[in-house]
C-alpha positions, 0 to 999 in steps of 0.5 A, a space after each residue: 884701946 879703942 874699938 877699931 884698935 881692938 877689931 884690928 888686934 883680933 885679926 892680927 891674933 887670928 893669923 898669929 893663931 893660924 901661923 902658930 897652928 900649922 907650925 905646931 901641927 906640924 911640929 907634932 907630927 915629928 915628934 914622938 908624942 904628938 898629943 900635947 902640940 896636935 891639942 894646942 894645934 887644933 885649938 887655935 887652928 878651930 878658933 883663928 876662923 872664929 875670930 875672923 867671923 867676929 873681925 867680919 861681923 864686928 859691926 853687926 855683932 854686939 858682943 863681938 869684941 867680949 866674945 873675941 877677947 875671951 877666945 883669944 885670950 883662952 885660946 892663947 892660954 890654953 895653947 901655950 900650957 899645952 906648948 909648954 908641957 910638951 917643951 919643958 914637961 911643966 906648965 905655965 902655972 898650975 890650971 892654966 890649961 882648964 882656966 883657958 878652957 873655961 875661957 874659951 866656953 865664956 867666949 863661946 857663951 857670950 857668942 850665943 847671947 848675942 843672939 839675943 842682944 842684936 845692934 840697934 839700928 837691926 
């Protein structure tokens, strides 16, 4: 996939992240145990603004597509475990959910270390 190709998913995973975090926030709030969805909810509800910070700085931002990679991918794993728990009382696969965590924190990392890896023309 190209770069332009990837800029463009990520913006599409930010708004399916955002559209899945409102109807999971609100899902929870009619269930009877609202821990599991209200997670994934903050979850994606926190990340959706981040990949489009990413999407708005692409240019700028040298490790933005590894960065927003691992966040929607860990985003994504970590929201579906969550989901799944709450619907089916079983995960996707045993440690998804910390495997989507530690996801999220390389994506996090490679955020920070491009602090120090500015674009050539900067």
């Amino acid at each position: 996939m190209s770069n332009r190709g990837l800029r463009s998913t990520m913006l599409f995973v930010a708004g399916l992240m955002g559209l899945f975090g409102v109807a999971s926030a609100a899902a929870a709030s009619h269930g009877t145990d609202p821990r599991l969805l209200g997670g994934a909810s903050a979850m994606c509800l926190a990340h959706a603004p981040a990949l489009l910070a990413l999407y708005a700085g692409w240019a700028h931002f040298r490790t933005a597509a590894i960065a927003a990679l691992l966040l929607a991918a860990g985003t994504a794993l970590f929201a579906a475990d969550l989901t799944m728990r709450h619907f089916s009382g079983n995960g996707l696969f045993p440690m998804s959910a910390p495997i989507g965590g530690v996801t999220m924190m390389a994506g996090w990392l490679v955020v920070a270390l491009g602090a120090f890896l500015p674009r050539k023309s900067d």
